[in-house]
N, C-alpha and C positions, 0 to 999 in steps of 0.2 A: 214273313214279310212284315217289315212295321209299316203302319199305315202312320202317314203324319200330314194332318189339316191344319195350314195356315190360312182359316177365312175372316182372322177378325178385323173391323173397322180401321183398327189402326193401320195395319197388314197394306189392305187393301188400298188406302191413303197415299201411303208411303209409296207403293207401286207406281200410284199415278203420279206422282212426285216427280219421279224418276222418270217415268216415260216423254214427263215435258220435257227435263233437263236432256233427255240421249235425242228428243224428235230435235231439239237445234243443231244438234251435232249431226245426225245423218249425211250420206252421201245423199246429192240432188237424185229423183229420178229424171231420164234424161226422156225426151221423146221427141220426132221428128216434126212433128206435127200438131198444131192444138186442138183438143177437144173443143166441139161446137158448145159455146154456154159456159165455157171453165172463167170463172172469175179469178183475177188478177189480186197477188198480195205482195205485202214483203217478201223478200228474198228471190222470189222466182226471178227467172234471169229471159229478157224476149229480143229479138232480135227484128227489127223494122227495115222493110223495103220501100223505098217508095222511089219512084220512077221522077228520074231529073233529079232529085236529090241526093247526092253523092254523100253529102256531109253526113247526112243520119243512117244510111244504107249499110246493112250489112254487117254492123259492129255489134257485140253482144252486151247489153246494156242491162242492169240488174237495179231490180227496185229499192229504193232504198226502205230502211224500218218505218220511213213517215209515209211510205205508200208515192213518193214522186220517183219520178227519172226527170232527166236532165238533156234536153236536146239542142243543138245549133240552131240558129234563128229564131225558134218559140219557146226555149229557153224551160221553165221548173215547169213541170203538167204531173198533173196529179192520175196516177196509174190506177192503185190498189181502189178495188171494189168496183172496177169495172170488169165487163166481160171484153174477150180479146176484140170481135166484131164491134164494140162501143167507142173502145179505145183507138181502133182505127178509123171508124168517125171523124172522134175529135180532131184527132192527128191531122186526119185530111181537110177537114175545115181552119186549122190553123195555120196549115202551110201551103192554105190558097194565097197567103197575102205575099208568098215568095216565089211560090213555083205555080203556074199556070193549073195543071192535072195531075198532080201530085200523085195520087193512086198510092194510097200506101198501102200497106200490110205488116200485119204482126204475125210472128210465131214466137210460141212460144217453146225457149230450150232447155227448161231447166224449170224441175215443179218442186217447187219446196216454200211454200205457204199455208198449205193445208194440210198439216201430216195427223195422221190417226196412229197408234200406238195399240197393234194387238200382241197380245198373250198368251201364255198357259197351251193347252195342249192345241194348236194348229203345227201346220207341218211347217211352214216357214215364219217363228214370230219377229217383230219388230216392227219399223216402221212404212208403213205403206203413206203414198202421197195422193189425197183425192182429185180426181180432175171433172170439175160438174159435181150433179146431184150423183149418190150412191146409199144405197140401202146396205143396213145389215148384212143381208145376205152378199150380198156383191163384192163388200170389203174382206167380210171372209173366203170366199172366194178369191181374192187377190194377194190373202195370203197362205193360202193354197188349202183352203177346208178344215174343219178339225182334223185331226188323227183318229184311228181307230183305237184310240185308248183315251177320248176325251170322254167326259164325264156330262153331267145330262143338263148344264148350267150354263147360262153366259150369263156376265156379267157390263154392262155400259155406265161408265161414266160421263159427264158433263159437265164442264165449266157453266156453271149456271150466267152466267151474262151471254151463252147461244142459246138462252131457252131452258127450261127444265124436261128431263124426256118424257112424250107425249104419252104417256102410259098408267094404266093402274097402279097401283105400289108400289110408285117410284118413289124416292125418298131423297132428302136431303141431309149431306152429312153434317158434322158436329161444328164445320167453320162456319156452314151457311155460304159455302163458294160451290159446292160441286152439289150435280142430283145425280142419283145412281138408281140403275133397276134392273132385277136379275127375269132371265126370261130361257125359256125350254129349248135348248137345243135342238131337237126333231122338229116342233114347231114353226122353228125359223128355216132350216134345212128341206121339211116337205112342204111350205106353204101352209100346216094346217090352220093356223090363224095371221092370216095376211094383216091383223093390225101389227102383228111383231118385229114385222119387217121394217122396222124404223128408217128413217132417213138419219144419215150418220152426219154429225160437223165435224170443221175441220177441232183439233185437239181433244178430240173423243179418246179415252181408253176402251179397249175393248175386250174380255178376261174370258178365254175359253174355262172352266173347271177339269180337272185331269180325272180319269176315271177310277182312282185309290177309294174318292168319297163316293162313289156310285158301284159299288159290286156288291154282287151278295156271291154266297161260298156253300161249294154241296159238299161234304165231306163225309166220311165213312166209308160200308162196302159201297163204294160206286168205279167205274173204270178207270177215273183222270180225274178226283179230285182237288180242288181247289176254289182260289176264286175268279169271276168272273165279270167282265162287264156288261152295267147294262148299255153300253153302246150311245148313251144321249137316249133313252127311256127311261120315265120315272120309275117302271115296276116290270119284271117279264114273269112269266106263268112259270109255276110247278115243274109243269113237263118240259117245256123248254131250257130251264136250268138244268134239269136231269140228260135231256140231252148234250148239252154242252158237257158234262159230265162221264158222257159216253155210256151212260146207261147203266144200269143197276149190277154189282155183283151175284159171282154165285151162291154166295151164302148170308144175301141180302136179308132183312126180314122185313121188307117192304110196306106191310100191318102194321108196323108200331115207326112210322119215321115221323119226326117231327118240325118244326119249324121253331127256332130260336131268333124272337128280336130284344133285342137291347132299347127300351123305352128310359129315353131320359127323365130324370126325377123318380126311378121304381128301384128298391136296392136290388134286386134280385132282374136278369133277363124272364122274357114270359117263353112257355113252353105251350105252343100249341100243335096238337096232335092230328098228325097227316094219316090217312089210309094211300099209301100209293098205291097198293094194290086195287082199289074199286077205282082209285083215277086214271090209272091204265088202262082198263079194261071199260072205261066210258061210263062205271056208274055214279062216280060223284062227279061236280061240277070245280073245273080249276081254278085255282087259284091265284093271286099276283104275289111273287117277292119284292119287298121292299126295298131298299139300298141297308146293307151293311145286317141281312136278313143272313142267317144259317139254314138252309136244309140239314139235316141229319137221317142218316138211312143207318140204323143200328144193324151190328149183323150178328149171326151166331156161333161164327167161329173166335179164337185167339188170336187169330192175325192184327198185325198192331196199324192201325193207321193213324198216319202224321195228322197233326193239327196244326202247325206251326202258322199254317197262314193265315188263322184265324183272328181277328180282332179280337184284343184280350177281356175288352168285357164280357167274352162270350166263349171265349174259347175253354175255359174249365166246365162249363154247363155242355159244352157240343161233345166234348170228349168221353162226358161223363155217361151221356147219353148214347152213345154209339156202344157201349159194352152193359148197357142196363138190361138187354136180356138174353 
């Protein structure tokens, strides 16, 4: 398996680039009915009833880029940045001076003002159209969850003229136009820190990471080695990799396995030595692996096992280490 990580700056830019240029183009989402509190932009497309006015009733009217619509009798009114209940308001107070109990109403048929731009590993990506306030989790959610092969990272960017996101190390990139900040997958998904759950705007990107840069790999005598993910976790134990694994061979040597990571800046990966045996058996305390971590379970037979899936910074030291006794 080659692993190939595209996370640099530039990378990551360019994405956003692109997710503005395809959100103009999307198809409208259509809905029957408007959200309570959805505020009005460009493009969105509403449609007005109002009682005794025929002339404005019933026709599909779409906002123009300055934020007006254009009606009979009260002529240019300024739409965009109201919510639909405001807008009806107005409506109705301007076309007392024609019609008696106007009673109008708006719906809205068409949401394409507020589009968010999600990514990378969810099940359906592209562009979803917010309607109201929605959180992180919600928009994921709307486009249909991560995958069970996404990796343990989001990633949000912002057009900084909505704010910069409201978070600890968040950053701003090299134009000085966009703030970005990456935040834990599980996290956001179980509630465990409900500041994570951000409130999203509208032209957010928002970057699942795939799970290539999140596995670590048990290799050797074991049942189904390979690699594996950590699921949107930073790190999973010993024993739990071993079971994913299906569990130890028969001609395992379970005393001398070890752990291989790859430390950037070190020329050489480090080798630190596991007893599985006393961790099986409850007398030592487990462990976490880390992302892109090797187990190695050496065994004492000739039996050849594959390497191939291994990251090659590591993959000559895990191989070498599986027939060392």
């Amino acid at each position: 398996m080659k692993i190939i990580l595209e996370n640099t700056a530039a990378g990551l830019f360019m994405l956003m680039i692109a997710a503005f240029c395809v959100g103009a183009q999307q198809p409208a989402t259509r809905a029957a009915l408007p959200d309570s509190g959805y505020v009005l932009g460009p493009d969105d497309q509403i449609v007005i009833h109002a009682l005794d006015a025929p002339e404005v009733s019933d026709k599909p009217i779409l906002i123009g880029t300055n934020g007006n619509i254009t009606l009979p009798f009260v002529g240019r009114v300024k739409a965009a940045g109201l919510t639909v209940e405001q807008l009806e308001t107005k409506l109705n107070l301007q076309l007392r001076e024609y019609v008696k109990e106007p009673q109008v109403s708006v719906t809205v048929v068409e949401f394409r003002s507020q589009p968010v731009s999600v990514f990378g590993a969810v099940s359906t990506p592209g562009v979803v159209q917010l309607r109201g306030r929605k959180t992180l989790y919600e928009v994921l959610s709307m486009a249909g969850g991560p995958r069970e092969t996404a990796g343990s990272t989001i990633t949000v960017t912002r057009r900084r003229e909505n704010g910069d996101i409201p978070l600890p190390g968040a950053k701003t990139d090299p134009t000085g136009q966009f703030s970005t900040a990456e935040l834990n997958v599980q996290e956001v998904l179980e509630g465990k820190n409900p500041a994570a759950n951000i409130e999203i705007k509208p032209n957010d990107v928002i970057s699942v990471s795939a799970a290539d840069s999140s596995m670590v790999y048990v290799v050797g005598d074991v049942q189904h080695a390979g690699g594996f993910t950590l699921g949107g976790r930073q790190s999973i134990s010993v024993l739990m990799a071993l079971s994913m694994a299906g569990g130890l061979g028969r001609t395992a040597k379970p005393e001398k396995a070890l752990i291989i990571r790859n430390v950037p800046g070190e020329p050489k990966p480090l080798e630190l030595p596991l007893n599985l045996k006393s961790l099986l058996s409850g007398k030592a305390e487990d462990i976490g692996l880390r992302p892109q971590d090797v187990l190695v379970v050496p065994t004492s037979s000739r039996k050849t096992f594959l390497t191939d899936t291994l990251p090659t910074a590591v993959g000559a030291a895990a191989y070498a280490a599986i027939y060392r006794y």
